[in-house]
N, C-alpha and C positions, 0 to 999 in steps of 0.2 A: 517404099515397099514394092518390091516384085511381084508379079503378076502370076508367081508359085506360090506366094506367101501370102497375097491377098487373096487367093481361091481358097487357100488353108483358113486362113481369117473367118472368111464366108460359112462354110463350113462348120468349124467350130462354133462359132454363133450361133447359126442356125440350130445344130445339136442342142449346145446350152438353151435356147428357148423354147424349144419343145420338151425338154427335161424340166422346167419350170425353176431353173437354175439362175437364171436372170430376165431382166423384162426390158423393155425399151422404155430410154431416158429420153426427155429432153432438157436437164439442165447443161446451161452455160458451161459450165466445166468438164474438163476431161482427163484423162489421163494415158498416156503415151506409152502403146502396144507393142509388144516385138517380141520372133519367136528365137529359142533357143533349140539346134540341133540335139537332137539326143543318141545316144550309142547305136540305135537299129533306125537307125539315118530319119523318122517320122521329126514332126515340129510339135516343140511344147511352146503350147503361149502363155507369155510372161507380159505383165500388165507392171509401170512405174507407177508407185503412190506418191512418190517423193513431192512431189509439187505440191499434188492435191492434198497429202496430208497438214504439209503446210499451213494452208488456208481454212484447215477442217476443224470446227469450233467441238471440242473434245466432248465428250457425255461423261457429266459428273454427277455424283449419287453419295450423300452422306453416309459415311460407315454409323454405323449404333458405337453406342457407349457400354463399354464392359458391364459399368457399373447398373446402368438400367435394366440391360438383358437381365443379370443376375436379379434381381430385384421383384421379378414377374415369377419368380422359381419358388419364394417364399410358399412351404405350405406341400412341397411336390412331394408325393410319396413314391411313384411309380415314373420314369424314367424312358426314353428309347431317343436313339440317335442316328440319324441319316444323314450321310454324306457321302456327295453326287462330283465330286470329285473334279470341278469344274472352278479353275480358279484362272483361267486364260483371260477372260476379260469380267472383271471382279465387279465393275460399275454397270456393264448392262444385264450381269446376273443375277446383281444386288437389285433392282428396277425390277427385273422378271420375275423375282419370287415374292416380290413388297406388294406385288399386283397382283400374283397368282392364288398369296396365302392372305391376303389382305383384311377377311374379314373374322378369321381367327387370331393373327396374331397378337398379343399378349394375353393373351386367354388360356390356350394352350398349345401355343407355337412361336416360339424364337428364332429367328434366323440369322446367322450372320454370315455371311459371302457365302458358302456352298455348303455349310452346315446348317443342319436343321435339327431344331431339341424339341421333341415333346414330352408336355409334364402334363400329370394328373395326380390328383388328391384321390381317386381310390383305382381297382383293377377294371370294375366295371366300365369307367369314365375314361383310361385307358385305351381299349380296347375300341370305344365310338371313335375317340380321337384320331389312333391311328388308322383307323379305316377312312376318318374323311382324308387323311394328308395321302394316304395309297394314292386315295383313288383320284386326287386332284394331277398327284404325280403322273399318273397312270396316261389322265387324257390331257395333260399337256406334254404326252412325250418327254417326259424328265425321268433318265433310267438313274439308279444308286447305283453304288457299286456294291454290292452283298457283302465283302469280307471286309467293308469298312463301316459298316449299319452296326449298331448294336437294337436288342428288343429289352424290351418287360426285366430293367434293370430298378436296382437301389442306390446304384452307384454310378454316375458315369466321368467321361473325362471328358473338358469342352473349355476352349478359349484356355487354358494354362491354368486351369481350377477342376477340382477335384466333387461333384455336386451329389449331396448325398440327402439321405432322408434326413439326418444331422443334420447338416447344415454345408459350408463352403467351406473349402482348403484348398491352398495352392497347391498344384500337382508339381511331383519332386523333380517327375521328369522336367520340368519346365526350367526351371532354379536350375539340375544339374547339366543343361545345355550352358551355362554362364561359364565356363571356364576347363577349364581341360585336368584330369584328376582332381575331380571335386570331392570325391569320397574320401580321397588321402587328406587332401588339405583339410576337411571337416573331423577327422578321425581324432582329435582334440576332445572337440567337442559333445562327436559322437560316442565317445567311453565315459565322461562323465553321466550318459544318463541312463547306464547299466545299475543296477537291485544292488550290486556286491561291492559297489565301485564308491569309496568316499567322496565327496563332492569339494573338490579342492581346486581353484582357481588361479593357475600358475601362470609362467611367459608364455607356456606353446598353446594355451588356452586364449591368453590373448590376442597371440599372433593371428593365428586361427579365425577365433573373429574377424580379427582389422581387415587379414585378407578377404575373408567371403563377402563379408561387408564392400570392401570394394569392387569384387567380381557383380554382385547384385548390383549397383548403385551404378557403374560409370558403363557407356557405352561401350559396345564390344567392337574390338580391332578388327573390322574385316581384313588385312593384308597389311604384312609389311614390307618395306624395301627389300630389294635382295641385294646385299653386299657385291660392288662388283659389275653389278649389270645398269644400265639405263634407267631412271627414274624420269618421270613424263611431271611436271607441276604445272597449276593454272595459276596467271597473276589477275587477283582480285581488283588491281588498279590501274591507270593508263599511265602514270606520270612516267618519262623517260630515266634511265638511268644517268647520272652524272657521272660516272667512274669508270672507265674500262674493265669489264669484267674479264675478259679473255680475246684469243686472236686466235680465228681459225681461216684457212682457207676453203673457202665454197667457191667451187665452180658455177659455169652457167648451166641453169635448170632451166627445162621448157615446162610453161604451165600447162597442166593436162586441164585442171577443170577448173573454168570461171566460177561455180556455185561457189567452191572456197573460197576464195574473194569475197565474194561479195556475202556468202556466211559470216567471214569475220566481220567486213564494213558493220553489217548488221548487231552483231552483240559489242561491238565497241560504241555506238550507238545508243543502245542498251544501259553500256553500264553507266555512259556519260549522261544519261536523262534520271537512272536511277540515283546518283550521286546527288544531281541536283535536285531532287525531291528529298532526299536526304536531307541536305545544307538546307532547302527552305523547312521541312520541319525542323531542325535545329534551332531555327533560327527564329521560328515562333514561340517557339517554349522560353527561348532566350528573354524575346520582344514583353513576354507575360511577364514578365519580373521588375522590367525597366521602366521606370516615370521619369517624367521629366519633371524637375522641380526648377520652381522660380521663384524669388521671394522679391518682398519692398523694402523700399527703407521707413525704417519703425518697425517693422515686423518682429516681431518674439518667439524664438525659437528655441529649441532644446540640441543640447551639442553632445553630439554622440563621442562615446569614450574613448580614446585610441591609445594604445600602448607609442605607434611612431609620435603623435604628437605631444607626447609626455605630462598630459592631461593627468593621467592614472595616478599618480606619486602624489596629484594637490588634493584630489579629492575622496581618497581612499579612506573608509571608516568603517572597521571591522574585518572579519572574513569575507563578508560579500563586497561588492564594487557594484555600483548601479550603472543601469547600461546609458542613460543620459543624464545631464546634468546641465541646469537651469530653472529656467528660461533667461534669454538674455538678448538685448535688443539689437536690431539690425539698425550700425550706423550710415554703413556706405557699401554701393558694390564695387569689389575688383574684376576689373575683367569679366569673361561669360558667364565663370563658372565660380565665383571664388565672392564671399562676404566679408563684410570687417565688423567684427560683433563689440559691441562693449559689455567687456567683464568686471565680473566682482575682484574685490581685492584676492581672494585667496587664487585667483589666477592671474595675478599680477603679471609673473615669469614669462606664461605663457603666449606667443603669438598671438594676435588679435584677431589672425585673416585664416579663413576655413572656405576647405572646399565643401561646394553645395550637398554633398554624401554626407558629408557630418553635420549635417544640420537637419533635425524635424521641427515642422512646421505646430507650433502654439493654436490651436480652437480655441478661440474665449466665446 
C-alpha cells in the first residue's frame, strides 16, 4: 500500500471509530484492504471477505413449523399484523425477535422471520397486546413499514393461509402462484360450482384436475434451457469418461487465479470423502442382513424351497407351497460353503448337495 492510500486508511479508520461504527479487534484473523478510485478522484474502501468468510462458522437459528405457529391462533378473534420488512439476514433476525419478544410468545405473539401476528380472544386484550409489542418495537429500534402493517382485523393473510375468526384456509393467492393461467386451467372446475349450473363430471373436468393437481404437487421449474445458447451442468461424480466425447481445439490459457484450483482440489475432495461415507453406510445396512452360517455333520436342518433346484414339483401339496421342508440330516461337508443332506425318498431325483443359504438350522 502507498503511503496516499495508507494516510486514506488512517483516516477512514479513525472516522469509523469515533462514529462508533467499529472498535478495535485483536483477533488472529483478518481480512485484506484496498481502495477503489471513484469518478471525483476520492478513495472508497473496500474490505475482501472471501477468505475470512471461508473459515466463518455460519449462525444458524431453527425456522418454526407452519403447523405449530397455526396451532397458538386457536380461539383468536381479533387479528393485527406487522411486518418489518427485513429478510436480508433471516437467521440473526430470527434470534433478535425470539429474544426480543421472548416472554410473550405463544401467548399472543408469533413470529416468523420478519413477520409478526398478534391474536387475542377479545378487543379489550387486543389492544394491551398491541401496545406491549409498539412499544418493545419502539425501544429496540425495530421500525414497520406502515403500508405493510395491518390493525384490529378478523381476517388476515400470513404464511400462505388465510386466518379468520372461522377458522384457517389456504390463501388462493398462494395456490394461484403455482403455475401460469391458473384461473383458465381451473375454469372447469370453477363452473361446476355455479347455483344454475348441473353438476356433471366430463374429460375437461378431469383434465382440469390432473393438471392443477400436478401444478400443486410437483416442484416448480425455476428456468429452462434456451434453445440455441450454452447450457453450463455439474457432474455429480468423478469417474473418467471412457469414450471420446468430442474434439475441440483449446489454446494456451494463462491461469489468472490459483483460488480455482485449489476450489476445485477442494470439492473434488469433498465428493470422494462423501462417496465413501456413502459406500460405508451402504454397506452397513448390507452387513445387518448377512450371518454367517456353519453347520456339523449330524446336524438337522430344514431346506429351503427353490424353484432353480427343482425341489418345488416333489413337494408341492395344494395351493400353498411351504417355504421349508424337512428336517434332514447333515451327512458330509462339500467344500466352504456347500452340505450333503440325506433325503427322504420323495426327493430321491433331487441332488443331495446344497448351498449353506438353503439350509436353516433345526433347535431341538
Amino acid at each position: 500500500m502507498d503511503p496516499t492510500e495508507l494516510r486514506e486508511l488512517n483516516s477512514q479508520l479513525q472516522e469509523h471509530l469515533e462514529k462508533c461504527f467499529i472498535r478495535p479487534s485483536v483477533s488472529p484473523w483478518g481480512a485484506t484492504v484496498l481502495f477503489v478510485k471513484k469518478k471525483d478522484g476520492t478513495l472508497r474502501l473496500c474490505i475482501d471477505y472471501r477468505q475470512l468468510n471461508r473459515i466463518t462458522i455460519k449462525n444458524k437459528y431453527p425456522l418454526p413449523r407452519n403447523d405449530d405457529l397455526f396451532d397458538q391462533l386457536k380461539g383468536a378473534k381479533v387479528l393485527s399484523k406487522i411486518d418489518l420488512r427485513l429478510t436480508n439476514a433471516t437467521v440473526v433476525f430470527m434470534d433478535l425477535m425470539n429474544r426480543v419478544l421472548k416472554p410473550y410468545l405463544d401467548q399472543f405473539v408469533v413470529v416468523f422471520i420478519d413477520a409478526i401476528l398478534i391474536f387475542s380472544r377479545s378487543s379489550e386484550d387486543h389492544e394491551k397486546h398491541l401496545q406491549i409489542v409498539l412499544k418493545i418495537l419502539k425501544e429496540k429500534e425495530l421500525f414497520a413499514k406502515l403500508s405493510e402493517c395491518k390493525f384490529w382485523l378478523d381476517e388476515v393473510a400470513f404464511l400462505g393461509h388465510v386466518v379468520s375468526t372461522e377458522g384457517m384456509n389456504m390463501d388462493p393467492r398462494y395456490y394461484r402462484r403455482s403455475g401460469k393461467g391458473f384461473s383458465i386451467i381451473a375454469s372447469p372446475l370453477t363452473n361446476l360450482l355455479h347455483k344454475e349450473v348441473k353438476f356433471i363430471w366430463d374429460d375437461k373436468c378431469q383434465e382440469s384436475f390432473e393438471t392443477l393437481k400436478s401444478l400443486l404437487t410437483q416442484a416448480p421449474i425455476l428456468t429452462l434451457p434456451i434453445e440455441g445458447k450454452e447450457a453450463l451442468f455439474e457432474a455429480l461424480y468423478d469417474r473418467k469418461s471412457r469414450s471420446l466425447v468430442g474434439w475441440f481445439e483449446v489454446g494456451e490459457v494463462a491461469l489468472l487465479d490459483p483460488e480455482l484450483v485449489y476450489e476445485a482440489i477442494e470439492k473434488v475432495r469433498l465428493i470422494k470423502e462423501r462417496l465413501k461415507m456413502a459406500q460405508s453406510r451402504q454397506k452397513s445396512y448390507d452387513d445387518v442382513r448377512k450371518r454367517d452360517l456353519e453347520f456339523e455333520i449330524n446336524d438337522w436342518v430344514y431346506l429351503k424351497i427353490s424353484l432353480m433346484k427343482g425341489v418345488m414339483r416333489f413337494v408341492k401339496k395344494g395351493k400353498l407351497s411351504p417355504r421349508y421342508v424337512g428336517p434332514y440330516e447333515i451327512l458330509k461337508r462339500i467344500g466352504k460353503s456347500a452340505y450333503e443332506l440325506v433325503l427322504t425318498s420323495e426327493l430321491a431325483l433331487v441332488h443331495p448337495v446344497f448351498h449353506v443359504f438353503y439350509a436353516q438350522k433345526v433347535h431341538l
